[in-house]
C-alpha positions in Angstrom: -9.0 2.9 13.3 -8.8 2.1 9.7 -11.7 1.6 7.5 -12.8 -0.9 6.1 -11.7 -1.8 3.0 -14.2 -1.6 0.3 -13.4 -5.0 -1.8 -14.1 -8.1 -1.5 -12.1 -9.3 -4.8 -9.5 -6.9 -6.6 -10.3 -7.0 -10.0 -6.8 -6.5 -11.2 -3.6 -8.6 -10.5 -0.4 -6.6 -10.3 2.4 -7.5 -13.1 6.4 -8.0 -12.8 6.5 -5.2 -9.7 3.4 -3.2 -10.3 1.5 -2.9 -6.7 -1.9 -2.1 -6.1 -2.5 0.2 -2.9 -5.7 1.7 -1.4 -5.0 4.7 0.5 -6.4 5.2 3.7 -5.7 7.9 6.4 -2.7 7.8 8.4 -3.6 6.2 12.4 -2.9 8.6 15.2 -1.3 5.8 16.9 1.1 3.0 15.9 1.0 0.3 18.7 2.0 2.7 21.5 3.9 5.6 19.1 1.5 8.8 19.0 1.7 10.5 15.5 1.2 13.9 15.9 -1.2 15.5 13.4 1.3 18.2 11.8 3.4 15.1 11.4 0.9 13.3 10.1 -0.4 16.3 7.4 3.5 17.4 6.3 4.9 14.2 5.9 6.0 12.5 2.7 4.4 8.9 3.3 1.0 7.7 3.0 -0.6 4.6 4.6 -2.3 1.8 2.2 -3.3 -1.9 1.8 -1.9 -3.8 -0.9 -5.1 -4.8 -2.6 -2.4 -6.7 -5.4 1.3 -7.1 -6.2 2.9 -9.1 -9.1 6.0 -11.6 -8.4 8.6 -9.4 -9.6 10.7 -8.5 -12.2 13.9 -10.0 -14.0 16.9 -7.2 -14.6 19.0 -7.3 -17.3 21.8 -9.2 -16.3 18.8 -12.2 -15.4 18.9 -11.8 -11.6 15.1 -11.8 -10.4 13.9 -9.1 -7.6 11.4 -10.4 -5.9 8.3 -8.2 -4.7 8.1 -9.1 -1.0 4.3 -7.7 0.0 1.1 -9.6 -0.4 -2.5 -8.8 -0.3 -3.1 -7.3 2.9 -0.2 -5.8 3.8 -0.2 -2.7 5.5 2.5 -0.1 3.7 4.1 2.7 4.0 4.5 4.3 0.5 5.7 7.7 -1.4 2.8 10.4 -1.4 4.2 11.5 -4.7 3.0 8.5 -6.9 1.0 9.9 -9.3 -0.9 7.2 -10.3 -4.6 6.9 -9.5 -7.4 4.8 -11.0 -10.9 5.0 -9.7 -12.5 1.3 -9.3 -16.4 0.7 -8.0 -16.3 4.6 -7.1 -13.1 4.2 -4.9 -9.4 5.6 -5.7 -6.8 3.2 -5.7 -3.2 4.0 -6.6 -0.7 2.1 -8.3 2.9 2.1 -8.3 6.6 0.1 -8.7 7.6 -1.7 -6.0 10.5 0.3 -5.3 8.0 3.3 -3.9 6.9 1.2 -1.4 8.9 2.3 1.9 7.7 -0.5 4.1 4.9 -2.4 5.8 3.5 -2.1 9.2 2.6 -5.0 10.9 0.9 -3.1 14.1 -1.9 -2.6 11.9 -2.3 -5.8 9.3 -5.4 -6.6 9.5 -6.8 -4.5 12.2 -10.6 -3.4 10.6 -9.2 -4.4 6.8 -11.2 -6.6 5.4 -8.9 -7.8 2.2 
């Protein structure tokens, strides 16, 4: 079960394709796939709810790229993002839009309380 995410309002909003995650430990279980704990401890992914994500981002030849996840969204994201900022004594990570692998729906809003 997830817990129970810790804010009520985000203080920060997310710019062009900036996305604010926090991290939460990975489920055992996805709807009825088991995820084995040395999966779960070696793998590359990490599990988060996007606490804010800005709209996206215009390239250079003016085409606009869209960030498609909204506040409380379930993702899957890189463990390597190295960006952490501590908030009301809780770590929240921030990265691009483009490390964020994916969303799963099994578990939006199951105990998050965005």
């Amino acid at each position: 079960m997830i817990d129970k995410c810790p804010f009520k309002k985000f203080p920060y909003k997310g710019l062009r394709d900036v996305v604010f995650v926090w991290p939460f430990e990975p489920p055992k279980k996805i709807g009825s796939f088991h995820i084995p704990d040395v999966i779960r401890e070696n793998t590359e992914i990490e599990y988060g709810v996007v606490l804010s994500a800005g709209k996206g981002y215009y390239t250079n030849k003016g085409k606009f790229r869209p960030t498609r996840v909204v506040e409380g969204d379930v993702v899957i994201y890189d463990k390597t993002v190295p960006w952490v900022i501590e908030i009301e004594g809780q770590k929240v990570k921030y990265m691009g839009y483009a490390d964020v692998k994916g969303t799963v729906n099994e578990l939006k809003g199951v105990g998050v309380n965005t």
